[in-house]
N, CA, C and O atoms as a printed pandas DataFrame, in Angstrom:
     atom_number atom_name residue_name chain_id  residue_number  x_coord  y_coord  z_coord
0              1         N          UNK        A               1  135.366   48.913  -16.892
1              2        CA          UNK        A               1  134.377   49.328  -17.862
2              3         C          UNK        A               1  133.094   49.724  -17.133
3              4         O          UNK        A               1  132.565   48.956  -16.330
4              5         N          UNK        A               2  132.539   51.080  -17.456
5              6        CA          UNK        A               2  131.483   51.433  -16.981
6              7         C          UNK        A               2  129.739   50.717  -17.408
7              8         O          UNK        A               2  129.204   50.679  -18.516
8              9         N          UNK        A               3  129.482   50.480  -16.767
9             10        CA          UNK        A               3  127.650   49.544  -16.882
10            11         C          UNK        A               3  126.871   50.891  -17.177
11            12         O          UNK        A               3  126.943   52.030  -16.717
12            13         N          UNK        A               4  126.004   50.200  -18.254
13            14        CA          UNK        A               4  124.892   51.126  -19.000
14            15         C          UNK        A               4  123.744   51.356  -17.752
15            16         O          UNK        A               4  123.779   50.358  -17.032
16            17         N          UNK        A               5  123.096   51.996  -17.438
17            18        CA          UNK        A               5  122.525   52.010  -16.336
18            19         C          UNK        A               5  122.586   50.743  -15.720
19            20         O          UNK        A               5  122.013   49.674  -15.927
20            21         N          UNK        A               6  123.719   51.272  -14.632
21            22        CA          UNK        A               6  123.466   50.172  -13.440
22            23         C          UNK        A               6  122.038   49.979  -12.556
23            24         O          UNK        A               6  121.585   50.915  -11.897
24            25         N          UNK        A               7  121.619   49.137  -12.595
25            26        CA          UNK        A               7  120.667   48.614  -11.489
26            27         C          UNK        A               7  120.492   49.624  -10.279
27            28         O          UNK        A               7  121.552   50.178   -9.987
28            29         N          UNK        A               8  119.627   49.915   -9.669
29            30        CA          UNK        A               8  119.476   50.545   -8.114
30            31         C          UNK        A               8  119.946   49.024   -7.396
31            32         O          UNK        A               8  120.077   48.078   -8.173
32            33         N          UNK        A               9  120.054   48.926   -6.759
33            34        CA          UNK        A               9  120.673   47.816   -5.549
34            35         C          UNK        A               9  119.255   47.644   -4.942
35            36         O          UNK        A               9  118.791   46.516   -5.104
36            37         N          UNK        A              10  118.547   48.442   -4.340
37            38        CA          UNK        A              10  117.265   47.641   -3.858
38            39         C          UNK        A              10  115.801   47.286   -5.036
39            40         O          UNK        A              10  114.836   46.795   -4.451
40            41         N          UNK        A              11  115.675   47.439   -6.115
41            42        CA          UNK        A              11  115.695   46.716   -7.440
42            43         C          UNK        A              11  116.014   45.426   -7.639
43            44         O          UNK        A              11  115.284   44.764   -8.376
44            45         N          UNK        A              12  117.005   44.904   -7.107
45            46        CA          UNK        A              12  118.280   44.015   -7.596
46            47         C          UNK        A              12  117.501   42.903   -6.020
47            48         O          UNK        A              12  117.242   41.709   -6.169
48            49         N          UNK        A              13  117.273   43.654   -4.674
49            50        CA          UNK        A              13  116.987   42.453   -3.429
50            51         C          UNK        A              13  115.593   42.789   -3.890
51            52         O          UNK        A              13  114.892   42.056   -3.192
52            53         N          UNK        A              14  114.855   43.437   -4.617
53            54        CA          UNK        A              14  113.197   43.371   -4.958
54            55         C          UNK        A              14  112.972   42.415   -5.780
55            56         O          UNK        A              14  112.054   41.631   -5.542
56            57         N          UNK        A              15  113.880   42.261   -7.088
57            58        CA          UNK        A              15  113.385   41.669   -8.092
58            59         C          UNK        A              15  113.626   40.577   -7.849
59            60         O          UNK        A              15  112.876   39.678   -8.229
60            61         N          UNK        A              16  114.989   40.283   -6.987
61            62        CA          UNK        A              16  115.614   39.055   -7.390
62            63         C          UNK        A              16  115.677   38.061   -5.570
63            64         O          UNK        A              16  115.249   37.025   -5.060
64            65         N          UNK        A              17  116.519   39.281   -5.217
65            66        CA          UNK        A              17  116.474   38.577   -3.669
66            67         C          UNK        A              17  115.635   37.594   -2.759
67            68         O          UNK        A              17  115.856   36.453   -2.353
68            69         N          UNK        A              18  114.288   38.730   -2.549
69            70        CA          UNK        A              18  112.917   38.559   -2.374
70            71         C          UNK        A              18  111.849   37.273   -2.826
71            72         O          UNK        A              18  111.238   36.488   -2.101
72            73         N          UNK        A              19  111.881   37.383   -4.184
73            74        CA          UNK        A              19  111.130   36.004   -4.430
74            75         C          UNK        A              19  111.805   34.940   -4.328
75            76         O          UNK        A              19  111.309   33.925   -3.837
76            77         N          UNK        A              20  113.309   35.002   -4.869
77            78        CA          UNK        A              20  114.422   33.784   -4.257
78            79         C          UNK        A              20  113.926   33.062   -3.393
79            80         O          UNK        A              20  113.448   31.951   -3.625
80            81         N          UNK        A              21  113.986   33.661   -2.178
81            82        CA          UNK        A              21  113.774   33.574   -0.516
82            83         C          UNK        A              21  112.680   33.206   -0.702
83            84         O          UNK        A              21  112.622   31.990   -0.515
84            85         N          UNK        A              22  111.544   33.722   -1.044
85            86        CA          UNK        A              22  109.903   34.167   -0.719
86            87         C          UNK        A              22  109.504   34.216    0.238
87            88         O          UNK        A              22  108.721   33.479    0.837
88            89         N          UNK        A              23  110.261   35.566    0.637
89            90        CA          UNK        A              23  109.351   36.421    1.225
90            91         C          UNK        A              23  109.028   37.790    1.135
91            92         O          UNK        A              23  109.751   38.685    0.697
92            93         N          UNK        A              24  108.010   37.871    1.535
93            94        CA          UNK        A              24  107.523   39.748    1.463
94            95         C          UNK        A              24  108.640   40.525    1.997
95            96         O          UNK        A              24  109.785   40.244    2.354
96            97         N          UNK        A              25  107.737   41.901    1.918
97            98        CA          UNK        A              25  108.707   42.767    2.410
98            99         C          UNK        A              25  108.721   43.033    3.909
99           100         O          UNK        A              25  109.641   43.568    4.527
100          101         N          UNK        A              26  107.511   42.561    4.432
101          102        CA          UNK        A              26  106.979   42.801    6.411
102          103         C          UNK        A              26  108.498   41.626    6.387
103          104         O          UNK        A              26  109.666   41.939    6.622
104          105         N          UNK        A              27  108.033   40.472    6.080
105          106        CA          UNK        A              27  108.827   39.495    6.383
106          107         C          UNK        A              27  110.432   39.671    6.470
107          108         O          UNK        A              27  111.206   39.424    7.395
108          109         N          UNK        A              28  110.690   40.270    4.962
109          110        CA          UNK        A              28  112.210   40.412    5.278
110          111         C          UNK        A              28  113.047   41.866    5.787
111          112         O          UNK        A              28  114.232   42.170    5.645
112          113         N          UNK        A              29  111.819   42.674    6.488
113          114        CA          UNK        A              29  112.000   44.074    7.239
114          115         C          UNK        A              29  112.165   43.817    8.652
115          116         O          UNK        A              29  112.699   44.608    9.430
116          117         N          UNK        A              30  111.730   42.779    8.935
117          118        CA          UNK        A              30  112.072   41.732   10.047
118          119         C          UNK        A              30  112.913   40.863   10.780
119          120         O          UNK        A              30  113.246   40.783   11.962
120          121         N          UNK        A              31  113.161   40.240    9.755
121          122        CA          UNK        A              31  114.514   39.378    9.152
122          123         C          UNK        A              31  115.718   40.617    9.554
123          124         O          UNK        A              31  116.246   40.751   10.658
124          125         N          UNK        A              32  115.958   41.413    8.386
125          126        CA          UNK        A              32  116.442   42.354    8.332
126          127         C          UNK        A              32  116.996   43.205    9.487
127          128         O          UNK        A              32  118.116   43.670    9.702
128          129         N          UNK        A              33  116.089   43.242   10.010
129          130        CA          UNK        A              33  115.847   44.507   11.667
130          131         C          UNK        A              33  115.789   45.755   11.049
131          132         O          UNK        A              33  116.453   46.693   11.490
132          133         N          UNK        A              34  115.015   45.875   10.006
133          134        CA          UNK        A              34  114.298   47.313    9.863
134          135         C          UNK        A              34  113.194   47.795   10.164
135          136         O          UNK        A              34  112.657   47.253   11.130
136          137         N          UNK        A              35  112.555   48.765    9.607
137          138        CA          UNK        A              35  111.077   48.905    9.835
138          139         C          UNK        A              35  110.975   49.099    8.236
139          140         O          UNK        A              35  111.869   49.489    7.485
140          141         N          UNK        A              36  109.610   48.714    7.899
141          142        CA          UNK        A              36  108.941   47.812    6.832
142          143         C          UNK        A              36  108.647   49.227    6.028
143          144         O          UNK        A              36  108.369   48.839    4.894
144          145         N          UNK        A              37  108.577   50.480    6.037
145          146        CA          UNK        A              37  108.238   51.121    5.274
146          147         C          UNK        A              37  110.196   51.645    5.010
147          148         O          UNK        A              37  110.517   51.792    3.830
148          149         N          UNK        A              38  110.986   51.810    5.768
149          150        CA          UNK        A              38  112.323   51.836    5.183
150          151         C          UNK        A              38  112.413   51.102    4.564
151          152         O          UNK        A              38  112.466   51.685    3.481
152          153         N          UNK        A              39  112.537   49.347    4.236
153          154        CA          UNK        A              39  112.755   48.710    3.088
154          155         C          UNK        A              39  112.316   48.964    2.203
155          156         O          UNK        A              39  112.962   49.290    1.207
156          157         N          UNK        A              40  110.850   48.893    2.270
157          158        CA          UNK        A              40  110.120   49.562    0.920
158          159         C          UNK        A              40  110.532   50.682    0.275
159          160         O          UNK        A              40  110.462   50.866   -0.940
160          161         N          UNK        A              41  111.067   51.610    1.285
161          162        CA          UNK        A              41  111.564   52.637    0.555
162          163         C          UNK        A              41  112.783   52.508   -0.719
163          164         O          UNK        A              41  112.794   52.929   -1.876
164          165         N          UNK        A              42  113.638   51.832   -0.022
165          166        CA          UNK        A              42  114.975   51.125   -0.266
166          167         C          UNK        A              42  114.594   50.464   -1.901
167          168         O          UNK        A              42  115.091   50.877   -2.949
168          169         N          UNK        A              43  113.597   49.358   -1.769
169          170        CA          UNK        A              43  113.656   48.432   -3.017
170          171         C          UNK        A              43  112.353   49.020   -3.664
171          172         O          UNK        A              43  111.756   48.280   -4.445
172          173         N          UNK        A              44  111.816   50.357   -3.406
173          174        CA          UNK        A              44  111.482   51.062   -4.784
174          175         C          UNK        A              44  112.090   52.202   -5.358
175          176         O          UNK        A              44  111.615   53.008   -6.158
176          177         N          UNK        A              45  113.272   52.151   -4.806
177          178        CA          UNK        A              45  114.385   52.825   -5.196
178          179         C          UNK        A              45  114.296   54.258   -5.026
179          180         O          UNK        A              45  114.935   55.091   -5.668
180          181         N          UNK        A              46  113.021   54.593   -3.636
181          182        CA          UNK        A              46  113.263   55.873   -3.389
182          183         C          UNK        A              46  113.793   56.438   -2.407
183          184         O          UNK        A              46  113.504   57.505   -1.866
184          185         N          UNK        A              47  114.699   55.585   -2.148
185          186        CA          UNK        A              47  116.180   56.221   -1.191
186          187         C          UNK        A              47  117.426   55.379   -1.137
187          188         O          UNK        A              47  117.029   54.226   -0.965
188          189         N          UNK        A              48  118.544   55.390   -1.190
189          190        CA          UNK        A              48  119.904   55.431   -1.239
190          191         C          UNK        A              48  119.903   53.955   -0.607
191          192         O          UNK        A              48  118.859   53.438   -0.211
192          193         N          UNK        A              49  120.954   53.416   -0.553
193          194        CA          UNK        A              49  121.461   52.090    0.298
194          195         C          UNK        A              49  122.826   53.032    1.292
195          196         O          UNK        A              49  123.733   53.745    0.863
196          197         N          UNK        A              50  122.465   52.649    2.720
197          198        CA          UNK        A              50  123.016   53.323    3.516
198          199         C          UNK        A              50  124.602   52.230    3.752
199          200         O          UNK        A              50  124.809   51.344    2.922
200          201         N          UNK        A              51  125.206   52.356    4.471
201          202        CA          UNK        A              51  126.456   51.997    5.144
202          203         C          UNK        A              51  125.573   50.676    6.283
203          204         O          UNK        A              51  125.766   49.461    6.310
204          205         N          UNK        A              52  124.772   51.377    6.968
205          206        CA          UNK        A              52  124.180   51.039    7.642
206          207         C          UNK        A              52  123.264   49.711    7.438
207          208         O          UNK        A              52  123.234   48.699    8.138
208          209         N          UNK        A              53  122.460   50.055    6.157
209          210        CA          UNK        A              53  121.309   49.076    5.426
210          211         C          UNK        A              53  122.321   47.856    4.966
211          212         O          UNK        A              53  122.040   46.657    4.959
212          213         N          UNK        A              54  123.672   48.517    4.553
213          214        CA          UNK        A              54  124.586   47.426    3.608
214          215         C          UNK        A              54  125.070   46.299    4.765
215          216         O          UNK        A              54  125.060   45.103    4.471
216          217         N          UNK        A              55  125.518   46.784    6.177
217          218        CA          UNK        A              55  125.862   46.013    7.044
218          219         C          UNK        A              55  124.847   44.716    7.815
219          220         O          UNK        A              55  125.213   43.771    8.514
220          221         N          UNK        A              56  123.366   45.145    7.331
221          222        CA          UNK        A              56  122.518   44.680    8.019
222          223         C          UNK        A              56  122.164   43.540    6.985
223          224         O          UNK        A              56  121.592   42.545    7.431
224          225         N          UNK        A              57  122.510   43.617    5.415
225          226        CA          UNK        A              57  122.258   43.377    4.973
226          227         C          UNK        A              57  123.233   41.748    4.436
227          228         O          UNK        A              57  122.997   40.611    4.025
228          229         N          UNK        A              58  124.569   42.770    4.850
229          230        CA          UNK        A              58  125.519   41.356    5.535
230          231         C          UNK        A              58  125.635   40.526    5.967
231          232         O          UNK        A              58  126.167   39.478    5.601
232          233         N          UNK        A              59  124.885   40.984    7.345
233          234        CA          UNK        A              59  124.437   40.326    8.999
234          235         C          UNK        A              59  123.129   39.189    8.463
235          236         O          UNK        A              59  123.139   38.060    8.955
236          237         N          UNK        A              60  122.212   39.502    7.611
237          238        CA          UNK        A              60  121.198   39.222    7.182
238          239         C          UNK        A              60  120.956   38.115    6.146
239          240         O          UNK        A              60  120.077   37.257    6.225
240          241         N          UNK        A              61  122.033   38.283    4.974
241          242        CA          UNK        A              61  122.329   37.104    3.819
242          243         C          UNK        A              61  123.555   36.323    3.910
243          244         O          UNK        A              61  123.714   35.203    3.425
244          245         N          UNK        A              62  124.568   37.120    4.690
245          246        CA          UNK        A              62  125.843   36.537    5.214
246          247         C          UNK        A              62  126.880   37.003    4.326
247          248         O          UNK        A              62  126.444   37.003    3.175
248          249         N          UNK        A              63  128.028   37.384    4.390
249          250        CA          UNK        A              63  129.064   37.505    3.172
250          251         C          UNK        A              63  129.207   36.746    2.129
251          252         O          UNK        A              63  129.425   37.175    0.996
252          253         N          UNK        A              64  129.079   35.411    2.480
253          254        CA          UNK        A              64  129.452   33.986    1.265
254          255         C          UNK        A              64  128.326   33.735    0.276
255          256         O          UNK        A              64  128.282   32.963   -0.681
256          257         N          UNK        A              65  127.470   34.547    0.734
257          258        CA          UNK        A              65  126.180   34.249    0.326
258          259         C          UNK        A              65  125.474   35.563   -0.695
259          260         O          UNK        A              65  124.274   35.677   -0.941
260          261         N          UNK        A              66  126.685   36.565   -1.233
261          262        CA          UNK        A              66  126.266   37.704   -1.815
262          263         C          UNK        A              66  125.659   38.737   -0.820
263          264         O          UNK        A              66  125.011   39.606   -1.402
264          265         N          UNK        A              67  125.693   38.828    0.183
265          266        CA          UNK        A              67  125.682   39.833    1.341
266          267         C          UNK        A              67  126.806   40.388    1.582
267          268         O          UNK        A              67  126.729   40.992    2.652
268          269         N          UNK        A              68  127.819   40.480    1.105
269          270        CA          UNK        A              68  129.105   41.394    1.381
270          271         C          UNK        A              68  128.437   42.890    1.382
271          272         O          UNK        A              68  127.619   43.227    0.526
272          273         N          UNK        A              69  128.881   43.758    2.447
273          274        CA          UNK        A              69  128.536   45.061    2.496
274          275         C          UNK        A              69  129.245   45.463    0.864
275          276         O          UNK        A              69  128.653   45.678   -0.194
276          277         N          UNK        A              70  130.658   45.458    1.154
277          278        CA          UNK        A              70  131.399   46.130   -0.515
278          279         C          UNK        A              70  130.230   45.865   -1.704
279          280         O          UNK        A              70  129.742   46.792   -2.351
280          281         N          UNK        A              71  129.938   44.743   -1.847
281          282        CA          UNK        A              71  129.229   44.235   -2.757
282          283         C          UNK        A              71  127.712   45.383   -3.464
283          284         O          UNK        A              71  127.346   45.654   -4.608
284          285         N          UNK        A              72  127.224   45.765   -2.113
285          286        CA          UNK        A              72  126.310   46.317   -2.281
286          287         C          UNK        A              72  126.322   47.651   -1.932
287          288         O          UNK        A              72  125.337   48.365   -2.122
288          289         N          UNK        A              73  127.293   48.034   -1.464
289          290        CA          UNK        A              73  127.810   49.375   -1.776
290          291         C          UNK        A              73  128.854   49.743   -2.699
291          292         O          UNK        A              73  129.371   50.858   -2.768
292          293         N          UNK        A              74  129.094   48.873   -3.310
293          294        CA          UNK        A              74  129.773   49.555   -4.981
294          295         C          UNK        A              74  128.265   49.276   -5.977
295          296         O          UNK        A              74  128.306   49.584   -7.168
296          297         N          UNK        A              75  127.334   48.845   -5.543
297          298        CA          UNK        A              75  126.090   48.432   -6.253
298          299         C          UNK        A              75  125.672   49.909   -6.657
299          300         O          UNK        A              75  125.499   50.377   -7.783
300          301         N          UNK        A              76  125.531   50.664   -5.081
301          302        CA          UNK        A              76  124.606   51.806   -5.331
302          303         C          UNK        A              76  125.601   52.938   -5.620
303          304         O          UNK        A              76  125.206   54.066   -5.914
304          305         N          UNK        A              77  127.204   52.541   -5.509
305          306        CA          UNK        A              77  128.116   54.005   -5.899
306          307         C          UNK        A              77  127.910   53.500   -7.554
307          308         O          UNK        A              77  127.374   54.410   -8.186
308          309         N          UNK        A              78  128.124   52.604   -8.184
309          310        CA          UNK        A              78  127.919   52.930   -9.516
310          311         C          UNK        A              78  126.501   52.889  -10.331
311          312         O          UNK        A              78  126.392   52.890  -11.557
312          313         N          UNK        A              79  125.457   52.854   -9.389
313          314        CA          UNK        A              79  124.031   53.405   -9.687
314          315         C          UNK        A              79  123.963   55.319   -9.526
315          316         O          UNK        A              79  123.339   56.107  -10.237
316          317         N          UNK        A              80  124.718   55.559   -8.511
317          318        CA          UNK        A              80  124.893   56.956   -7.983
318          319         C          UNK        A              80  125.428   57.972   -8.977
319          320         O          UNK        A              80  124.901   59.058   -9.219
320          321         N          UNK        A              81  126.617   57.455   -9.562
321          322        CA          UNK        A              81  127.829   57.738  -10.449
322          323         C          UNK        A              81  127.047   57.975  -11.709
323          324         O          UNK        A              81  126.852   59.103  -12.162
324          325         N          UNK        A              82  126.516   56.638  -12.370
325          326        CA          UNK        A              82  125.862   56.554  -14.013
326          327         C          UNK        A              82  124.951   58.141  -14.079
327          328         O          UNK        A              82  124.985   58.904  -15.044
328          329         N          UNK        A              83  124.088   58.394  -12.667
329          330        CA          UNK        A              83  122.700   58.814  -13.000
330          331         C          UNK        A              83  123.637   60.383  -12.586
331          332         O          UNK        A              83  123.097   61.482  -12.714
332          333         N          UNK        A              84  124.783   60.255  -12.191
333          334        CA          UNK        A              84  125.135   61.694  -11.506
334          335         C          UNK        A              84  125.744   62.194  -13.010
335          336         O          UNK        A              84  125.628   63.367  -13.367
336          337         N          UNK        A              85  126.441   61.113  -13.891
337          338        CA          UNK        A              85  127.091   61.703  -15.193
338          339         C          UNK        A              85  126.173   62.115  -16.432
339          340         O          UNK        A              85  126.615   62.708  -17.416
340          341         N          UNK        A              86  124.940   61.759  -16.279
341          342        CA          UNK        A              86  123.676   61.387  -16.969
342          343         C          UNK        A              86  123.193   62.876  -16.663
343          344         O          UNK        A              86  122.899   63.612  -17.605
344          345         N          UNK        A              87  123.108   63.341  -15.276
345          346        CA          UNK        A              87  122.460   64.537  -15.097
346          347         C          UNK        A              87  123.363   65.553  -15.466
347          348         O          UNK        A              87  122.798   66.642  -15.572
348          349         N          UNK        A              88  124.905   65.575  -15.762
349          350        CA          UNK        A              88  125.605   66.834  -16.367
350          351         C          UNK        A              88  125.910   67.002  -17.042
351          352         O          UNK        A              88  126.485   68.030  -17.400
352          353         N          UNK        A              89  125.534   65.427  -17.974
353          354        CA          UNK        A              89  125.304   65.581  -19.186
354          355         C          UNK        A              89  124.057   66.615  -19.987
355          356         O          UNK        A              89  124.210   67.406  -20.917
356          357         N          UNK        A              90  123.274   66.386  -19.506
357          358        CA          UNK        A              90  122.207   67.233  -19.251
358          359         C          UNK        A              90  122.000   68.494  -19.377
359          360         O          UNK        A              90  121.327   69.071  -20.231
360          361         N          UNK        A              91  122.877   69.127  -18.090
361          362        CA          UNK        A              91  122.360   70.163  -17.886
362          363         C          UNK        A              91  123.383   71.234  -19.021
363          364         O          UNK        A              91  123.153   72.440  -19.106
């Protein structure tokens, strides 16, 4: 069954992840091994969740722990999907 607008995935480690933990975003761009304006980018949802971001993100919360790469890359394919059927609906 398809989800009514799915969530962006970095939305989802902004809203929820983040204060969990508590910490900022320097803090967990760090943590992470990113640089602090890519996360930000990420969890204001103005760019994609990479292959890359998802693995680190693995490495970072752990698999057992809701860090599964799959996890968070079926996050952003059915965020991708909703807004891609939404736009041809559209046009």
């Amino acid at each position: 069954m398809e989800m009514f607008n799915p969530p962006h995935p970095g939305g989802i480690l902004k809203d929820d992840v983040l204060p969990a933990m508590g910490l900022t975003v320097s803090e967990a761009s760090v943590q992470i091994g990113v640089d602090r304006v890519t996360l930000s980018r990420f969890l204001n949802e103005k760019s994609s969740l990479s292959v890359s971001m998802a693995l680190k993100l693995e490495g970072w919360l752990g698999q057992t722990h809701g860090g599964a790469a799959e996890v968070w890359l079926k996050m952003q394919l059915a965020y991708d999907l909703w807004h891609a059927r939404q736009n041809k609906k559209a046009a």
